[in-house]
C-alpha atoms as one frame of an Amber mdcrd trajectory, in Angstrom:
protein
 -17.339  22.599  15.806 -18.495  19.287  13.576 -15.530  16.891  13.988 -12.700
  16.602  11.521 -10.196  13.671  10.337  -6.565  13.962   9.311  -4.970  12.361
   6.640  -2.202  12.276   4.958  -0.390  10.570   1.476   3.634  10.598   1.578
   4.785   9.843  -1.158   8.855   9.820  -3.119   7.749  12.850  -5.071   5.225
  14.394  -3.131   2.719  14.732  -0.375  -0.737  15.808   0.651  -2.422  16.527
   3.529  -6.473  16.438   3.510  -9.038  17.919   6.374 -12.722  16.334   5.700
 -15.548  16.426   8.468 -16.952  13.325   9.187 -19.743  13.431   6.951 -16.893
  13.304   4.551 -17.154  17.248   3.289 -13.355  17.371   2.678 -12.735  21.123
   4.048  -9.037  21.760   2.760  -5.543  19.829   0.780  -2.531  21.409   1.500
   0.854  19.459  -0.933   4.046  19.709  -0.849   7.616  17.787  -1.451   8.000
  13.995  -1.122   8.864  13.052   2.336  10.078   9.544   2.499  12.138   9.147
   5.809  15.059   7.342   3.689  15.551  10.382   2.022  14.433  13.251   4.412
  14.730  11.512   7.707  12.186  11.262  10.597  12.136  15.137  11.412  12.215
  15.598   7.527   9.227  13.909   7.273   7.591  15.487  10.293   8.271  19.213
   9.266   7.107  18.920   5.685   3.992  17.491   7.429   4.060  20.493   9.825
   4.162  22.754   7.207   1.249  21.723   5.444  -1.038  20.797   8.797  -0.446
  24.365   9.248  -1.575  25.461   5.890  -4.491  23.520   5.781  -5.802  23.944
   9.217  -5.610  28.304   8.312  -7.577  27.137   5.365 -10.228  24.999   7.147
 -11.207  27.514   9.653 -10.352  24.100  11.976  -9.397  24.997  15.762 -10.103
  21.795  17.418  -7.570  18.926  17.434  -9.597  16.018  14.844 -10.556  13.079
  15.960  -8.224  10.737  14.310  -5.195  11.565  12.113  -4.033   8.666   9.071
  -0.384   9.285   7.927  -0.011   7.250   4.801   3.919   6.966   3.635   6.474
   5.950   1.488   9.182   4.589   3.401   7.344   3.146   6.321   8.183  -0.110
   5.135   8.800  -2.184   8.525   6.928  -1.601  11.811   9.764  -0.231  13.708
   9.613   2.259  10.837   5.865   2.832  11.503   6.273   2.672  15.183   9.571
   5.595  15.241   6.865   8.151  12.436   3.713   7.356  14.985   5.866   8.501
  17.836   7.082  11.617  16.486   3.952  12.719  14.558   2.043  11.574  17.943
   4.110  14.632  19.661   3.125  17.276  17.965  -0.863  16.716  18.769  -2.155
  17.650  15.485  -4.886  14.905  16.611  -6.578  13.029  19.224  -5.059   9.451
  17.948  -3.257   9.026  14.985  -2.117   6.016  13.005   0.888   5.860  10.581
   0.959   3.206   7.544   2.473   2.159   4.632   1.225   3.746   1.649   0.236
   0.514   0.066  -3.112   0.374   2.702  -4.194   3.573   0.791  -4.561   2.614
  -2.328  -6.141  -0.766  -1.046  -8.407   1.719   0.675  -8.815   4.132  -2.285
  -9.874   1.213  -4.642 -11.735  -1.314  -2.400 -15.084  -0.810  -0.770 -14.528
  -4.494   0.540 -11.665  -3.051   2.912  -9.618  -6.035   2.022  -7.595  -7.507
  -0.464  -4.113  -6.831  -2.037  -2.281  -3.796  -2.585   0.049  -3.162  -5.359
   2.141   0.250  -5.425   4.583   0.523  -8.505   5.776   4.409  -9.055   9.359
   4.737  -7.922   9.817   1.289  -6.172   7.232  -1.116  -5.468   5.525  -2.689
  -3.053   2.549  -4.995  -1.895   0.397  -5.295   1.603  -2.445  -7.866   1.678
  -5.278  -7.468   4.152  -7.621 -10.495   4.767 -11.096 -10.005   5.628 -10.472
 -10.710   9.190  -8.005  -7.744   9.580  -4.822  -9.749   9.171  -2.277  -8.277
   6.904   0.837  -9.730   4.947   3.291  -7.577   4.447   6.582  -7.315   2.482
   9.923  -5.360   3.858  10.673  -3.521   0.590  14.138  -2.864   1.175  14.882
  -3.303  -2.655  17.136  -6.595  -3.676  18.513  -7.388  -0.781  14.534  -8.895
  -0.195  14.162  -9.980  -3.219  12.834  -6.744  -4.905  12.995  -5.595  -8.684
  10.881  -3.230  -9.894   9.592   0.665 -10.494  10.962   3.472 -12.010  14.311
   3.206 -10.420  14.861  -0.864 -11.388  13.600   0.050 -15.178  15.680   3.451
 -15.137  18.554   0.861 -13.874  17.826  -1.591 -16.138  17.994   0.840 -19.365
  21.158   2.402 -18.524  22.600  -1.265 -18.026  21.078  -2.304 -21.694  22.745
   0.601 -23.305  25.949  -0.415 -21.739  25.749  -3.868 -22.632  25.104  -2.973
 -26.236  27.841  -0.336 -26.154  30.349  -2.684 -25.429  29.571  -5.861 -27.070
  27.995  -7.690 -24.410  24.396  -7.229 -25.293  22.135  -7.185 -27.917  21.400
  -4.087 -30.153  19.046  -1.701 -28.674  17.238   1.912 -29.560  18.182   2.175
 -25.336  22.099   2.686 -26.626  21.107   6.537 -27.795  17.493   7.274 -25.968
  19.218   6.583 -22.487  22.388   9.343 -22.984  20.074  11.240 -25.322  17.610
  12.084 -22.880  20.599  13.333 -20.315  22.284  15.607 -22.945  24.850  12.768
 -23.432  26.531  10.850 -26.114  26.967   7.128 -25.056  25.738   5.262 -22.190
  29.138   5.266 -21.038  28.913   8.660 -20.287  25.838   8.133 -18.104  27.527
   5.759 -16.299  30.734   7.637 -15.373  28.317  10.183 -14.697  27.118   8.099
 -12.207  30.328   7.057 -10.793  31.616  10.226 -10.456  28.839  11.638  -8.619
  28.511  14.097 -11.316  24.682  12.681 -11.940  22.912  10.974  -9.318  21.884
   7.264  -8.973  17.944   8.367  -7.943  17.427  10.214 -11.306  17.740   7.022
 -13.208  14.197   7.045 -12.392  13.387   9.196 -14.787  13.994   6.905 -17.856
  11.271   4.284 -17.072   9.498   6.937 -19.853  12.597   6.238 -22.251  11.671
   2.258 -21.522   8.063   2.429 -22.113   8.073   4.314 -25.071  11.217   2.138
 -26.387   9.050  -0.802 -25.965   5.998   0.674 -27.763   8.790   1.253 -30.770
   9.389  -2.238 -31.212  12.650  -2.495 -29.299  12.751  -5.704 -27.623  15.373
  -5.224 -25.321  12.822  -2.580 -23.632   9.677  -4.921 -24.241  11.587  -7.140
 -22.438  12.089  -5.205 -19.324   8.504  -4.366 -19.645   7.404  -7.438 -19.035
  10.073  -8.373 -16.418   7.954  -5.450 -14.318   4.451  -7.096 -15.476   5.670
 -10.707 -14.504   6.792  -9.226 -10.860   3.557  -7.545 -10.293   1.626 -10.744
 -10.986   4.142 -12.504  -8.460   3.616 -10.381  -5.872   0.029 -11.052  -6.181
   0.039 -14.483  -6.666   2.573 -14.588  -3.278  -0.125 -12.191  -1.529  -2.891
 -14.312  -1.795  -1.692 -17.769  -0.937  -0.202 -16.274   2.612  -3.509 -14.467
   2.965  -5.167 -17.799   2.569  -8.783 -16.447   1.661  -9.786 -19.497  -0.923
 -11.636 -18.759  -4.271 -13.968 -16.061  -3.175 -13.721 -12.484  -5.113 -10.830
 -10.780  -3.698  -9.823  -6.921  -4.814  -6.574  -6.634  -6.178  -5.784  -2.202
  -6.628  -3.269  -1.855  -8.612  -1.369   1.909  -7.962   1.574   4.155  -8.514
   2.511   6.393 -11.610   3.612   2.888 -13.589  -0.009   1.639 -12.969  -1.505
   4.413 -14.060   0.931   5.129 -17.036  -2.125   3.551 -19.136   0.724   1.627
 -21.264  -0.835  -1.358 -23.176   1.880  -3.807 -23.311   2.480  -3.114 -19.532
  -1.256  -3.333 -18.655  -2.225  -6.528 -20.677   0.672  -8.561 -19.347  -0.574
  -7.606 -16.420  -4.174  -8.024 -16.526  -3.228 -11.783 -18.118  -0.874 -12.665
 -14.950  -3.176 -11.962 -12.786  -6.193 -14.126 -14.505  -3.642 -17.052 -14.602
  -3.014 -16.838 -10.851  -5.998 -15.519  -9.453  -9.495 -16.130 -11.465 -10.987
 -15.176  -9.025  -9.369 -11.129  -8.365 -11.104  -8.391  -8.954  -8.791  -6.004
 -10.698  -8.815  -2.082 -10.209  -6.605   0.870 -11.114  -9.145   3.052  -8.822
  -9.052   6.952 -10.451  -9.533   7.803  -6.494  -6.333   9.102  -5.688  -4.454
   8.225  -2.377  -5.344  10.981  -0.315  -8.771   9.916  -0.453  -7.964   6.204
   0.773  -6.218   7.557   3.626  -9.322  10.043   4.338 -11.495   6.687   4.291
  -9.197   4.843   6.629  -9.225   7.575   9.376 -12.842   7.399   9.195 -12.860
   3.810   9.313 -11.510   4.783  13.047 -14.197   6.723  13.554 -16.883   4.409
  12.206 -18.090   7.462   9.887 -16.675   6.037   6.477 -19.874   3.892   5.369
 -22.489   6.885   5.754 -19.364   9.502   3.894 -17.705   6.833   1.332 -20.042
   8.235  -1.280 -19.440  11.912  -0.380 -15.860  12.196  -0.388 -15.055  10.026
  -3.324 -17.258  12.154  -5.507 -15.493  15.211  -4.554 -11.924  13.707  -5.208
 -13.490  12.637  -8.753 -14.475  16.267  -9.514 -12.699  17.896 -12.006 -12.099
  21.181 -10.182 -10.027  19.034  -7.731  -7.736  18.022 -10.380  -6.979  20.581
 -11.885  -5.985  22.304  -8.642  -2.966  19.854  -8.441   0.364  20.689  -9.268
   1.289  19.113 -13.164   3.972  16.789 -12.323   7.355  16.696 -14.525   6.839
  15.171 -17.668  10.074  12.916 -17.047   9.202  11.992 -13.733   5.399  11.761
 -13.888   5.258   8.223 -15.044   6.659   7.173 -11.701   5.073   9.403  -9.434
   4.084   7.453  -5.934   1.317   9.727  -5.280
């Protein structure tokens, strides 16, 4: 049988697993549920993975373990965290090797033909990986502010809800946020929310789901949302700015992929404070929201193991740009789609 690759993107809200030959003829995707280890835990993680090896292996006709296996995820943050997933994915022998990463190396892969450069992911959370053109990466923990993280869905879903308090009670400026943010949970006043919240009655993660309520607030004029807007523009172009000087790689053209349902939200205030940062800091970047999805990075990467990916780039890209591919994916939620990891 020709040999295969394994890949997979795990992301908050969802996951998908890809079969491709090594000429890069991708032969099934199987998707499921998000399976983040901080939310589903190790064997979590593994059995959603399970589940859809097995589905797309029945599709594939595939019989024989493939070569190399990519797992791509959300919540692999540290390398213990990569080390503990590579363990327990490496017992089930779905492949001959496997590798697990972060999911920011996919959409570094997914956007860069270089192989190098810096990695932004922005849906739910965010993070950044750098990879210099000698292999060495820079990497950040992600563990959300206690390293020095703000931003995503859940820090601008956060950020509204604490808006609409402040102008609530006094403490803050006026702000459409005040009755958009209970609004869009049935609600009355952000107070509400809040107690919600406290109470357990609503939970913390679905604050998530206003970074739509912020965006469009912001495209309304409101300031108090333009302003959180551009607090998640400014920490993009920090991250990048941070990336490159550890990476050290001087003034030559270095890829800088931009990813996540909040980069690809295709909001104009958002994108041109963005697109300005990163000019300021970096003349030299070469700045891409790639349309190539994830999936496909992480298909690249396991044949960059194999040494197939130069002579297949071109094959499997075009088939994750056809349109019959999209439209076989699942239409996310509209309230959650904006922050969608993969």
């Amino acid at each position: 049988m020709t040999a295969t690759v394994l890949a997979v993107d795990g992301g908050n809200s969802n996951t998908e697993l890809a079969l491709a030959r090594v000429d890069g003829t991708v032969l099934a995707v199987a998707r499921g549920p998000g399976s983040n280890q901080h939310r589903v835990g190790i064997d979590g993680t593994v059995a959603i993975v399970a589940k859809l090896w097995e589905q797309a292996a029945a599709e594939a006709g595939v019989h024989e373990r493939p070569q190399h296996a990519v797992y791509v995820l959300a919540g692999a943050d540290v390398p213990e965290e990569e080390a503990a997933l590579e363990t327990a994915f490496a017992a089930h022998h779905w492949a001959q090797t496997c590798r697990v990463r972060n999911d920011t190396i996919a959409v570094l892969r997914s956007g860069s033909e270089r192989g190098w450069g810096v990695a932004i992911v922005c849906g739910a959370g965010i993070n950044a990986r750098g990879v210099a053109p000698d292999g060495r990466e820079e990497r950040f923990p992600a563990l959300g502010a206690i390293s020095g993280d703000w931003g995503g869905g859940g820090d601008l879903g956060l950020g509204a809800l604490s808006a609409a308090s402040r102008a609530e009670d006094g403490r803050g400026p006026a702000t459409v946020l005040h009755d958009t943010v209970p609004a869009y949970f049935g609600l009355r006043r952000p107070s509400d929310v809040y107690g919600a919240v406290y109470r357990e009655e609503l939970s913390h993660s679905r604050l998530v789901e206003l970074a739509p309520v912020v965006l469009a607030a912001a495209d309304a004029g409101d300031e108090v949302a333009a302003a959180l807007v551009d607090r998640l523009a400014k920490e993009i172009v920090d991250f990048v700015r941070a990336t490159l000087h550890r990476l050290d790689v001087g003034a030559q053209p270095v890829d800088v992929v931009l990813g996540g349902g909040l980069m690809h939200a295709r909001h104009a205030r958002l994108d041109a404070a963005i697109d300005a940062g990163v000019r300021a800091v970096a003349p030299h970047a070469v700045l891409c929201r790639p349309d190539t999805p994830p999936i496909a990075g992480a298909l690249l990467l396991a044949l960059d193991h194999t040494g197939d990916a130069a002579a297949a780039a071109s094959t499997l890209r075009g088939q994750f740009a056809d349109d019959a591919w999209r439209a076989a994916r699942p239409a996310p939620d509209t309230a959650t789609a904006v922050v969608s990891g993969g």
